[in-house]
C-alpha positions in Angstrom: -4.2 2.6 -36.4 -7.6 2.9 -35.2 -9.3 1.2 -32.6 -13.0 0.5 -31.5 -13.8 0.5 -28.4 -13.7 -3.4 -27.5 -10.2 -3.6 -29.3 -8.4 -0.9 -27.2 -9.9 -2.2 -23.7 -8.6 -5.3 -24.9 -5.1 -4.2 -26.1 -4.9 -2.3 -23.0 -6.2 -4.3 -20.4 -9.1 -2.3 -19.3 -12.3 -3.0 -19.6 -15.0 -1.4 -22.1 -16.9 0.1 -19.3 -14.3 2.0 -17.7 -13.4 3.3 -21.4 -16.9 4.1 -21.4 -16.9 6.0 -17.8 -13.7 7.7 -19.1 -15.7 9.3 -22.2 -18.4 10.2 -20.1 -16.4 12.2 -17.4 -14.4 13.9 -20.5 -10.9 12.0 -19.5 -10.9 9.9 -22.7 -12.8 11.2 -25.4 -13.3 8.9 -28.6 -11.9 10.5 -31.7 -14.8 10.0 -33.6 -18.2 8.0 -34.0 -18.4 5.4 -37.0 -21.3 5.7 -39.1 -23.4 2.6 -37.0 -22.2 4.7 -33.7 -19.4 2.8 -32.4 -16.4 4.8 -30.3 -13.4 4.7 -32.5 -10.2 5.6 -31.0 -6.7 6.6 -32.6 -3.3 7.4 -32.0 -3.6 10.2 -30.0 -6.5 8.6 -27.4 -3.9 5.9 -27.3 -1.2 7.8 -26.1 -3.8 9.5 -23.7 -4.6 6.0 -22.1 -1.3 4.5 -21.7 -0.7 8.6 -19.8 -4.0 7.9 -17.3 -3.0 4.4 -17.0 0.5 5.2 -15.6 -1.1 8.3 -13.8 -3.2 5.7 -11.9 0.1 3.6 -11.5 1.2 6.1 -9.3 -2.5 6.9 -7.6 -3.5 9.9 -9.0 -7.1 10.5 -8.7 -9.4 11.2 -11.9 -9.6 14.7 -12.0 -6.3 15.2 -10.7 -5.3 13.4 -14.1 -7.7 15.1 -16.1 -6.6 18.6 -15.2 -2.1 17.6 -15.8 -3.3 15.8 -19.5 -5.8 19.0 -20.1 -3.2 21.3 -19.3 -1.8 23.1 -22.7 1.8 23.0 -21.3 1.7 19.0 -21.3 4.8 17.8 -22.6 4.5 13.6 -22.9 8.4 13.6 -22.9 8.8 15.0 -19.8 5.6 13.4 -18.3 7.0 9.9 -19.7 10.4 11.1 -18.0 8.8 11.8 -14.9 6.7 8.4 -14.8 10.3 6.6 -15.1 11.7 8.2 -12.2 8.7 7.9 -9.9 8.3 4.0 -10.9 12.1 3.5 -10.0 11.6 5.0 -6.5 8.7 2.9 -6.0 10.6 -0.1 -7.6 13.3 0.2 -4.8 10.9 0.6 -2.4 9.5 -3.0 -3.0 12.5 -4.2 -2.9 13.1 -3.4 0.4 10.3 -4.1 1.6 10.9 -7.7 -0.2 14.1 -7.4 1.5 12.8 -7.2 4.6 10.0 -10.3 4.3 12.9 -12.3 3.1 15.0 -11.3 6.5 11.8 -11.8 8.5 11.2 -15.4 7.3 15.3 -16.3 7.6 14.9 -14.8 11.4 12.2 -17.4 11.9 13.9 -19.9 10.5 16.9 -18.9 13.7 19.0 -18.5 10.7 19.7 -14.5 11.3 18.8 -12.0 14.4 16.9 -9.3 13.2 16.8 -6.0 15.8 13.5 -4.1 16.3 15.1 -1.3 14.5 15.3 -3.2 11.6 11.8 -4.8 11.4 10.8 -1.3 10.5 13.7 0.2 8.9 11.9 -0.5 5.0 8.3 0.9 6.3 10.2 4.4 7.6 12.6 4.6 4.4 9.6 3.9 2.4 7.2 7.0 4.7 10.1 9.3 4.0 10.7 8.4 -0.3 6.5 9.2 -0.4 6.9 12.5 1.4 9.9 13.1 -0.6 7.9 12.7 -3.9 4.8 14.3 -3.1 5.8 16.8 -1.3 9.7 17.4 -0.8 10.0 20.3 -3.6 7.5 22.5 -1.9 8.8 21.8 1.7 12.6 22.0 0.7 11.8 25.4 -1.1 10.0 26.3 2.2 12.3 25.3 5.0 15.7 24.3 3.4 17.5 21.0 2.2 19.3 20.6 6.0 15.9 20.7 7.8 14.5 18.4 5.3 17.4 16.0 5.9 17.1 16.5 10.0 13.7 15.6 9.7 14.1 12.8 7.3 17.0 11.7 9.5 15.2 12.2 12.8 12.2 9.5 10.9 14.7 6.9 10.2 15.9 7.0 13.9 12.2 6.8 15.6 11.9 3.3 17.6 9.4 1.0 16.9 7.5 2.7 19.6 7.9 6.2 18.6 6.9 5.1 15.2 3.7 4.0 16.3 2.6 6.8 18.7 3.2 9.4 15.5 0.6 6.8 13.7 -2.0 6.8 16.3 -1.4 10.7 16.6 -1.9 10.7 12.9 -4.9 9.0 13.1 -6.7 11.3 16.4 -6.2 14.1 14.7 -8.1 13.1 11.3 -10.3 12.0 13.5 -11.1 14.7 15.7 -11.5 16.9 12.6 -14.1 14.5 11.1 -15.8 14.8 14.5 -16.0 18.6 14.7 -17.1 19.0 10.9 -19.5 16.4 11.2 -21.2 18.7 14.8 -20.6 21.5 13.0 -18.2 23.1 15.7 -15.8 26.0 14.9 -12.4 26.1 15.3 -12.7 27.2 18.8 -14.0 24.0 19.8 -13.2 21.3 22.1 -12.3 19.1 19.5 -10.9 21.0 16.8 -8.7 22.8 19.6 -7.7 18.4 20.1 -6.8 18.1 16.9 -4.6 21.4 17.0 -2.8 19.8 20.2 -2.3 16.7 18.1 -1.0 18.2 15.2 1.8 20.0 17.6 2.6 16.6 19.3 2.6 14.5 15.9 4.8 17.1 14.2 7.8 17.1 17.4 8.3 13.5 16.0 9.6 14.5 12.5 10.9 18.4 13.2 14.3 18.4 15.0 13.5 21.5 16.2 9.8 23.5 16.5 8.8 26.8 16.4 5.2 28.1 16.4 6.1 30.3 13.7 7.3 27.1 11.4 3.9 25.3 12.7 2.0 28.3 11.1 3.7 28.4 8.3 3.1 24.7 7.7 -1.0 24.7 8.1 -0.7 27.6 5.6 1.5 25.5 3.1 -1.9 22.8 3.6 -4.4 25.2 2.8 -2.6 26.3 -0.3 -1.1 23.0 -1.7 -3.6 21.1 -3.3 -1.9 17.9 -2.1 -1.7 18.7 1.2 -5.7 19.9 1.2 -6.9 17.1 -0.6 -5.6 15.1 2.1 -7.2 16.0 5.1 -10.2 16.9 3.3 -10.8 13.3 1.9 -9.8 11.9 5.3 -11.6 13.6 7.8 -14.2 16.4 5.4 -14.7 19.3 3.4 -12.8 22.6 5.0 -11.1 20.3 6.9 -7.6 21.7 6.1 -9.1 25.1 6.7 -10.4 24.0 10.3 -7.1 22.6 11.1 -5.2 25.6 10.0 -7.7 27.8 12.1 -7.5 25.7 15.0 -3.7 25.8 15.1 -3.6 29.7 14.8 -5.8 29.9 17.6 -4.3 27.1 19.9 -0.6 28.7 18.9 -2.2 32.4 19.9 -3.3 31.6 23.1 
């Protein structure tokens, strides 16, 4: 079945001018022009769609989506598969969270107590299911299922407190890197030797145990993760995984 461009926006709840943004930046290509030079789309720019729509589902930028459905080893099965399993984990994460705004609202109706460890027992089960599914193949492969589950472990036992200072760390050191990219500074600086210091102190709050050696090793895994670099470079800059890892050899050499 074929589809102009109206129809399909329509049938998949989008509208025209993001179909129309999506030809233009080469994500969703028409499969041909009708002879008065209207889009038409068929089966296969379906399929495409409903792939970017659940790619966005799980907030995957543009080009990050553009570059898994342009790769020739795309396999929709597995792709499908892997969509399933990701919605699930993000399924059971809402429903704790739901879980926990029912508990809140029967612990101010006096009906139940609720301890400050469990106020924020969904939001630190839900920190470490994200870091499990962005990241946990590359940093089990790296340092080992037990030290994964220490660390995980170690996250669910932070108090409310604890849980807050690794936030506000969080939050320095982006930005102190924003601040030395945006005056230019080198690693070597002031502030992008801060930001190395905050790195160390956010990271004691998840590692059970630290080594400088295992702090290297992680600012290298940024630099050459994607994930990892497009993090701190859309929080606090360009390079600014680069500075960070930079700053840390030098603050760890000293």
């Amino acid at each position: 079945m074929e589809y102009t461009i109206q129809k399909l926006a329509l049938l998949a709840g989008v509208t025209p001018r993001t179909l129309r943004y999506y030809d233009q930046i080469g994500l969703l290509k028409p499969a041909r022009a009708s002879t008065n030079g209207y889009r038409i789309y068929g089966q296969a720019e379906v399929d495409r769609l409903q792939q970017i729509l659940l790619y966005r589902e799980l907030e995957l930028g543009l080009d990050e989506i553009k570059e898994l459905l342009d790769d020739p080893s795309f396999d929709r099965k597995s792709a499908l598969m892997n969509h399933q399993q990701k919605l699930l984990a993000k399924k059971g994460r809402l429903e704790r969270i739901i879980e926990l705004v029912d508990r809140s609202i029967q612990a101010e109706e006096r009906m139940i107590t609720m301890t400050d460890q469990e106020k924020f027992d969904a939001f630190k089960d839900q920190l470490v299911h994200e870091n499990e599914a962005q990241y946990g193949k590359e940093i089990r492969e790296q340092y080992g299922d037990q030290t994964v589950d220490a660390s995980n472990a170690k996250l669910m036992g932070l108090s409310e407190a604890d849980f807050a200072e690794q936030e506000r760390l969080n939050a320095a050191l982006l930005e102190a890197l924003k601040r030395a990219l945006e005056a230019g500074e080198d690693a070597r600086s002031e502030t992008a030797q801060e930001a190395a210091r905050l790195h160390q102190a956010w990271i004691h709050f998840f590692w059970p145990s630290y080594t400088k050696e295992a702090h290297l090793g992680l600012v290298d895994m940024y630099v050459a993760d994607d994930r990892f670099k497009r993090y701190y470079d859309e929080q606090s800059g360009t390079h600014a995984t680069e500075l960070l890892r930079e700053a840390v050899q030098i603050y760890l050499a000293e």
